[in-house]
N, C-alpha and C positions, 0 to 999 in steps of 0.2 A: 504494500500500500504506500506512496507517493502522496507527497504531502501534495501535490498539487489536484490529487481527487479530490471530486465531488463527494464523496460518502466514504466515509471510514465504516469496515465490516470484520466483526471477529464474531467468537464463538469464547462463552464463558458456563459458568455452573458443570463444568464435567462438559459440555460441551452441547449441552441441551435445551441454552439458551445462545438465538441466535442475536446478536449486535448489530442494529445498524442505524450511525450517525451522521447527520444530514454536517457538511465538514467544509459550507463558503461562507462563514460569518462573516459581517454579521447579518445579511440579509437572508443567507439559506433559500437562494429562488431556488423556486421548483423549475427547473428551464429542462430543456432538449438534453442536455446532459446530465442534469440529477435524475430525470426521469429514467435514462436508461440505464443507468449505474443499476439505480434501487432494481428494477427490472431484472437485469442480470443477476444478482446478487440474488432476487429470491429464487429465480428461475434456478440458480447453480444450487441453491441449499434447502430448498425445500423437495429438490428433483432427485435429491440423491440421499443421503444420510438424513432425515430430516431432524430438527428441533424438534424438541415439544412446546418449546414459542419462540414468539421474534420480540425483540423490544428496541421503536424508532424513538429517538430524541434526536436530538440536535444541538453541533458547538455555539458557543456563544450565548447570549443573552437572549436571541431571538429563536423560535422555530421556525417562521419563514414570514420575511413578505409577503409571499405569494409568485404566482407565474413571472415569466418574461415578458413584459406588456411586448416589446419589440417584438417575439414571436408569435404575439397574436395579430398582428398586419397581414394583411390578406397574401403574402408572398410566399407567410409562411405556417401559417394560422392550420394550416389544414393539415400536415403530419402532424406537428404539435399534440391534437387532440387528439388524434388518433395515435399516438405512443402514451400518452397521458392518460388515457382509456383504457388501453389494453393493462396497463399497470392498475390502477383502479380495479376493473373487475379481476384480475389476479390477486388482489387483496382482496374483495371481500369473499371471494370463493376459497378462498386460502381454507382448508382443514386445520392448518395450524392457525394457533389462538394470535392475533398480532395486537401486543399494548402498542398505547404510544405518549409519549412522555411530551407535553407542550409548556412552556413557558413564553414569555414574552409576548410578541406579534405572531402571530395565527393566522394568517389571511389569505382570501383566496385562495392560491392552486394548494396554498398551504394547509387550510380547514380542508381544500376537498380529499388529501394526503389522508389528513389525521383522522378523517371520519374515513375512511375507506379501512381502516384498523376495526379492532375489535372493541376494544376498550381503551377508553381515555381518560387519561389521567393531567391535569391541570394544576397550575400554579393560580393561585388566586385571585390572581392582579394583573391574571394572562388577558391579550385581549384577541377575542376571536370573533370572525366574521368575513363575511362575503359581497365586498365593497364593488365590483364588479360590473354593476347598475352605473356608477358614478362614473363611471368611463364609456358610455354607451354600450358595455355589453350587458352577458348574463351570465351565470356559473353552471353550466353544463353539468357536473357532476354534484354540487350543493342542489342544483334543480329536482336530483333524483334522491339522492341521501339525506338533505333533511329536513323532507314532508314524510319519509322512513323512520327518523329518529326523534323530530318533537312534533310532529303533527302537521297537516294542512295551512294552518291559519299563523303557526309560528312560524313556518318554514317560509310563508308567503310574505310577511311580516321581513323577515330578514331577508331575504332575497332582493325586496322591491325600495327597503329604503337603506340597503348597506350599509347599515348600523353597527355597530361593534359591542358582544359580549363580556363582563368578564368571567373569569373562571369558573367565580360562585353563579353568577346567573347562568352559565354553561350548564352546571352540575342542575341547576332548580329547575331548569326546562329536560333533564335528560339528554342532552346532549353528550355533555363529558359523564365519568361512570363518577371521581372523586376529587377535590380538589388535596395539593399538599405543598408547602414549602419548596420541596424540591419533589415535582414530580415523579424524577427518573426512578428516585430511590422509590420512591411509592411503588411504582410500576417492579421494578424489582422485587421488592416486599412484596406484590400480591401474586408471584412466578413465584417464590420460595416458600409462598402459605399456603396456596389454593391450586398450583397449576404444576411442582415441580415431585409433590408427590405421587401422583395420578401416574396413572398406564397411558401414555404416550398416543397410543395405539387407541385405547380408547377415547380418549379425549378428539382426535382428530373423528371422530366416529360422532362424538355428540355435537363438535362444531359443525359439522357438516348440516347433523340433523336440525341444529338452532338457526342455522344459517340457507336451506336450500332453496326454499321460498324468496327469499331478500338477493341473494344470488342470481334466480333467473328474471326475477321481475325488474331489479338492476339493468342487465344486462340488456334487455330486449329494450328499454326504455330511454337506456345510457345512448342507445345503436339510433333509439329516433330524435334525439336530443341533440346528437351531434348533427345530425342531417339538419335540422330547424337552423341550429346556429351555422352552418358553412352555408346554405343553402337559402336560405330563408333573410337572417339579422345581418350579414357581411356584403348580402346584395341593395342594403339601402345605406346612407353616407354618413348616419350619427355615427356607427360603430368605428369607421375611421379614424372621423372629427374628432372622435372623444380620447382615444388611443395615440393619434399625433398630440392633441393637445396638452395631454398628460407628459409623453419624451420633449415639448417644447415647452413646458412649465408656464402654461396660458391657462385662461378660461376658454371651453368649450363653445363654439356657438350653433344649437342644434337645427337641423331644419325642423326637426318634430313629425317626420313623414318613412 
């Protein structure tokens, strides 16, 4: 591992927990190359020897900004999602359990990361949310994950005025599973009480069964959601406007059409 990756990846507890640390502080985008690191990375170790979990945190003070705004420009917009997809439903179909440890800023491609896990664990004064709207787009993968995780009217709620959570209010809607000081260690703490004494074997057995409904309904939904945004939101000129305006540090000026 090269300090110059994207993701820092080991294997600890006897080897049964798998490592993997988002490693571009302090912003931690989710871009074109964090995306395929984590990819690789599960694809190699959950493909072979598996874990009995994974646990994502991230260096520095922050867990992500969020995406590459510059990769969502129509040039480049369209791999983008569809590598950021396939990683997504890779995680939540995942048999093994995946925590994920957040502190800091949470946003964007970063909340849609961290909800794509199993359990979340928060720092309290994290702030998480899907700002997305404010740039003229929308959150492709928040659109599907979480009207899944607080409901309809919450999920709509957040989506429409890219509002920003903290931790505690994460945990009170269900969103995150617990808030703590230092998440990571929480997340560790709950792989050494609840997940590391279990039959390996079995557990991927019960995630499966708690997971296969959320899995295909995901997936088949993720596949028309992406179609809407390339096809549908990228063919009128806010989604642009909003996206230059943002790399030219300007106000926005919308057509509203």
């Amino acid at each position: 591992m090269t300090l110059s990756s994207p993701l820092r990846v080991w294997r600890e507890a006897q080897g049964r927990l798998l490592r993997l640390r988002l490693n571009r502080p302090k912003a931690n985008l989710v871009d074109r190359e964090m995306v395929a690191a984590l990819d690789s990375a599960l694809a190699l170790h959950l493909g072979q020897t598996e874990p009995t979990a994974v646990l994502v945190d991230a260096e520095g003070p922050h867990f992500s900004y969020g995406a590459s705004i510059a990769e969502h420009l129509p040039d480049q917009v369209a791999p983008m999602l569809t590598e950021f997809h396939r990683l997504v439903v890779r995680m939540i179909a995942s048999p093994v359990p995946i925590l994920v440890a957040v502190r800091g800023q949470c946003l964007g491609g970063g909340l849609e990361l961290a909800m794509a896990g199993h359990l979340m664990f928060v720092a309290p004064d994290a702030s998480l949310g899907q700002p997305e709207i404010k740039l003229g787009v929308f959150a492709p993968v928040g659109s599907c994950l979480l009207p899944e995780l607080v409901g309809p009217a919450r999920a709509l709620d957040l989506l429409v005025s890219g509002r920003s959570l903290t931790g505690i209010e994460a945990v009170a809607i269900n969103l995150a599973k617990d808030t703590a000081a230092d998440p990571a260690q929480a997340a560790f703490d709950y792989f050494k009480a609840h997940i590391a004494p279990k039959s390996a074997s079995s557990l991927r057995h019960a995630v499966r069964a708690a997971r296969l409904d959320l899995a295909a309904r995901v997936k088949v939904k993720l596949a028309a959601v992406e179609q809407l945004y390339l096809d549908e939101l990228m063919a009128t000129r806010d989604p642009v406007e909003g996206l230059r305006a943002f790399l030219d540090k300007r106000p926005a000026e919308w057509d509203h059409e």
